[in-house]
Every structure is written in structure tokens, then in C-alpha cells.
N, C-alpha and C positions, 0 to 999 in steps of 0.2 A: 874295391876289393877284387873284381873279377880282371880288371886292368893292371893287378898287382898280380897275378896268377903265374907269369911269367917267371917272377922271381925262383917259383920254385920250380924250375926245372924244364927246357921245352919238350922233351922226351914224354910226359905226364903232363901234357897241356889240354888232349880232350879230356882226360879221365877228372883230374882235378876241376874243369869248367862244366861238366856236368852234378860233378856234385856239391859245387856252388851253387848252380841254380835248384837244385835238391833244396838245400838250406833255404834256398830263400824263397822257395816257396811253400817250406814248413814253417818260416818265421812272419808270412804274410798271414798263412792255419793261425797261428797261434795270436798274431791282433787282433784279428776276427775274433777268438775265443774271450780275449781281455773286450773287445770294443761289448758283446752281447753278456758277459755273464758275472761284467765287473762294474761296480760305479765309479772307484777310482782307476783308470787305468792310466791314465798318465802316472800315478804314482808307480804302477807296476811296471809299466813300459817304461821309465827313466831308472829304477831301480834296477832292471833286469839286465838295462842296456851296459849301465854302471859296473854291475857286476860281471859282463862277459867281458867288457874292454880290462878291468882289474887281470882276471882269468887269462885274457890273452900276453898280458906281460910274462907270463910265466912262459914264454915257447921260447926265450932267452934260457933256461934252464934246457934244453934239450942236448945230450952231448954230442957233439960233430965227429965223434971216433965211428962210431955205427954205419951201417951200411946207408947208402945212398936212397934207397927206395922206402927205409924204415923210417930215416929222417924227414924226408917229405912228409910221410903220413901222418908224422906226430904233429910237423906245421900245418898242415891239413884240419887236424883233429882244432886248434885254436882258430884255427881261419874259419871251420865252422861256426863253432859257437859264436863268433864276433858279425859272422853274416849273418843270422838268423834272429840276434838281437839286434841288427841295423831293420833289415828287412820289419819286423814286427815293428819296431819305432815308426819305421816309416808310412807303414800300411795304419797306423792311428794319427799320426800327421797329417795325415793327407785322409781323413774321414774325421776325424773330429775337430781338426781346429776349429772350425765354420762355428762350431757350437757356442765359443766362447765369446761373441760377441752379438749384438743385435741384426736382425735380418738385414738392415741397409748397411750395415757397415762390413756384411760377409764378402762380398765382390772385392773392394779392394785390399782385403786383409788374406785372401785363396791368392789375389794379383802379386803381394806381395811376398809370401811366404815361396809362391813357385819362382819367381822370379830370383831371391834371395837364396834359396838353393843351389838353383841352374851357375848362381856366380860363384859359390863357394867348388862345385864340381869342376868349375876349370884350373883350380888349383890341384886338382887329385894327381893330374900325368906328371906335374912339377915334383910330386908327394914319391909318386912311384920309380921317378928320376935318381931317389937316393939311393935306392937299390944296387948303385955304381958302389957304394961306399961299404954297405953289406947288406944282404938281403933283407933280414931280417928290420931295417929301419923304417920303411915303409909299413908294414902290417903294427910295430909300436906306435908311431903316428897318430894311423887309424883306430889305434887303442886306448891314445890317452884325448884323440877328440872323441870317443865314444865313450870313455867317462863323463870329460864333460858336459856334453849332451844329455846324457843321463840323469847329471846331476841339473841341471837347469828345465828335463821334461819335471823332475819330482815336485817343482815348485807350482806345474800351472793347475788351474780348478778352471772346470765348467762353468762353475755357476758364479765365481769371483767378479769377472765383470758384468756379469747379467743381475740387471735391477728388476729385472722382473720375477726374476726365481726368489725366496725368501733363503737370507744365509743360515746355514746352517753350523755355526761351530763344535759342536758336539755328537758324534756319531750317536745314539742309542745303543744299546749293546744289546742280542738277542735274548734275554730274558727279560727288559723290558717290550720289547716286540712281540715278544709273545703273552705278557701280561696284557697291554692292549688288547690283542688279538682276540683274547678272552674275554674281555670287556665288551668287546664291541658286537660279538658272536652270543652274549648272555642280554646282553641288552634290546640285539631285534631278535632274541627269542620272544622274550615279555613282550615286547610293542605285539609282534603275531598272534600269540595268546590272547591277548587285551581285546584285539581288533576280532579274534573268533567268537572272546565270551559276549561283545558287545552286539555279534549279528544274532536278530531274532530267530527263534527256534522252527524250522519248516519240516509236517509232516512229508512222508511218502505219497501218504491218501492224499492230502492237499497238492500236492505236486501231480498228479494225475490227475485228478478232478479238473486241475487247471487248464494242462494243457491238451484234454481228448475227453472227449463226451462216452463216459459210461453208461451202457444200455440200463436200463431197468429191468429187473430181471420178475417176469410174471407169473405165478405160481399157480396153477391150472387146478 
């Protein structure tokens, strides 16, 4: 993407590469947000991704009669969305794969996945090469392999090849969660009740008496 930046124009080459890296470092925010407050985030993160590569076909619709500076912007405005749904994919690839397998088989599975990347990225300056033909065929490219991607993150689970997690096929829905929850919140209520009626009854006087010697008081 940042290597395709060109395409749009060199006059608008700082303005546009800082707000690439804008994006993607709101699309790294926003993995972060899926990796801590999602259980499915691969479904989210391949959904989302899916859906901005969709989104970025449309920058084909943009009329080229407009001014120069307006057209940029609007290619701009697609190149965001599609950086910041890679950026976020990427910022959960690269933190959760490890998870999907057993602890000895993490090493070569991180070995492979970086590796497997690094080769796929020497194809991009070829990708960006087409840009001789029209600008806009590079950022499609990028668009219809960032559906795919998308569509092939929605299929993985965490816990699919881990034998040690118990599967899960059926999410509960939160009114059963919370019926539970009630259950489980009335049930050590009793057991505490149970355990208080069943501790023998101690005075105050006994408890003093016990632990300090009370004068005797002489009445003269």
C-alpha cells in the first residue's frame, strides 16, 4: 500500500504517506481492541478485512472530470479504509496465531507464517508495476486479495486444533449466562448461610473472659 502511494500523484507524496501511517496505526488500535474485548476475533478481523477490500472496489466509481487534488482525496479516502483493515489483520496475525496450536509446535508454525509473508511481499513492487497500465489497478489487486484474506481469516478458531481446550459448538446466548450466573450466586449464598447456622453460638462475656483476666470487683 505505502509503495503504491506513488500512483497517486508525486506532488502529494509526504501528505498522503503520513496519513497512511495514520491509518495504520489506528488499524493496529483497533486489533488490540478485537485481540482484548472479542473471543472471536478472527471472525471479526477477516469480516472487516473482507468488507473494506469490497468498499475499496468502489474508488472505480470516482469521476476523473474533477479537479486533481479532489480526486486524490477520494482515492485517499479507499486507500484508507483498506490500510487499516490490513494493518488490524495483521496486528492479530502476528499475536494470535501462536494460539492455535500446541506449545511445541508454536516455533515452527511463527517460522512459517513470517517466512510465508516475507515471500508473498516480493510480489507487491511487481503488483505496483501495473500502475504503467492505470493507476488505479494496483490498489484493486490489493483489494480483491484483501477479500480473500478475509474471507479464509473467518474460517480459523483458537480452539479448533487444541485438544486440550473442550469444543465448543454452540455459543450460549446471554440469557442463558445470566440465568447461570443466578444460579450460581443463590447457591453460595445457602452454602454461607448453612456454614454460619452450623458455627456454634459465642457470647461477648465468653470472649472476654477468654482472652483477659477480669478483676473482681470488692465491695467494701
Amino acid at each position: 500500500m505505502i509503495i503504491n502511494i506513488r500512483a497517486f500523484g508525486v506532488d502529494h507524496l509526504h501528505s498522503n504517506t503520513v496519513i497512511l501511517g495514520f491509518a495504520e496505526m489506528l488499524g493496529i488500535l483497533a486489533g488490540l481492541l478485537l485481540i482484548l474485548y472479542t473471543r472471536r476475533h478472527w471472525l471479526w478481523a477477516g469480516s472487516v478485512f473482507s468488507i473494506s477490500g469490497f468498499i475499496t472496489l468502489f474508488i472505480w466509481l470516482i469521476p476523473t472530470n474533477i479537479k486533481e487534488h479532489r480526486r486524490i482525496g477520494f482515492d485517499m479516502i479507499f486507500c484508507i479504509c483498506l490500510k487499516m483493515a490490513n494493518a488490524m489483520s495483521m496486528a492479530i496475525l502476528t499475536t494470535c496465531t501462536k494460539e492455535m496450536v500446541k506449545l511445541e509446535k508454536r516455533p515452527i508454525l511463527m517460522f512459517s507464517v513470517t517466512t510465508y509473508s516475507r515471500l508473498w511481499l516480493l510480489f507487491a513492487p511487481f503488483i505496483t508495476a501495473l500502475s504503467i497500465i492505470h493507476h488505479l489497478i494496483p490498489i484493486t489487486v490489493f483489494a480483491f486479495l484483501g477479500i480473500l484474506a478475509g474471507l479464509f481469516m473467518t474460517f480459523l478458531n483458537n480452539s479448533f486444533w487444541d485438544d486440550d481446550q473442550p469444543k465448543i459448538f454452540d455459543v450460549p446466548s446471554t440469557e442463558i449466562y445470566r440465568k447461570n450466573s443466578q444460579i450460581i450466586i443463590s447457591r453460595r449464598q445457602s452454602i454461607v448461610s448453612e456454614e454460619l447456622d452450623e458455627m456454634p453460638y459465642v457470647s461477648i462475656a465468653n470472649i472476654l473472659s477468654s482472652t483477659c483476666d477480669i478483676p473482681a470487683i470488692v465491695k467494701n
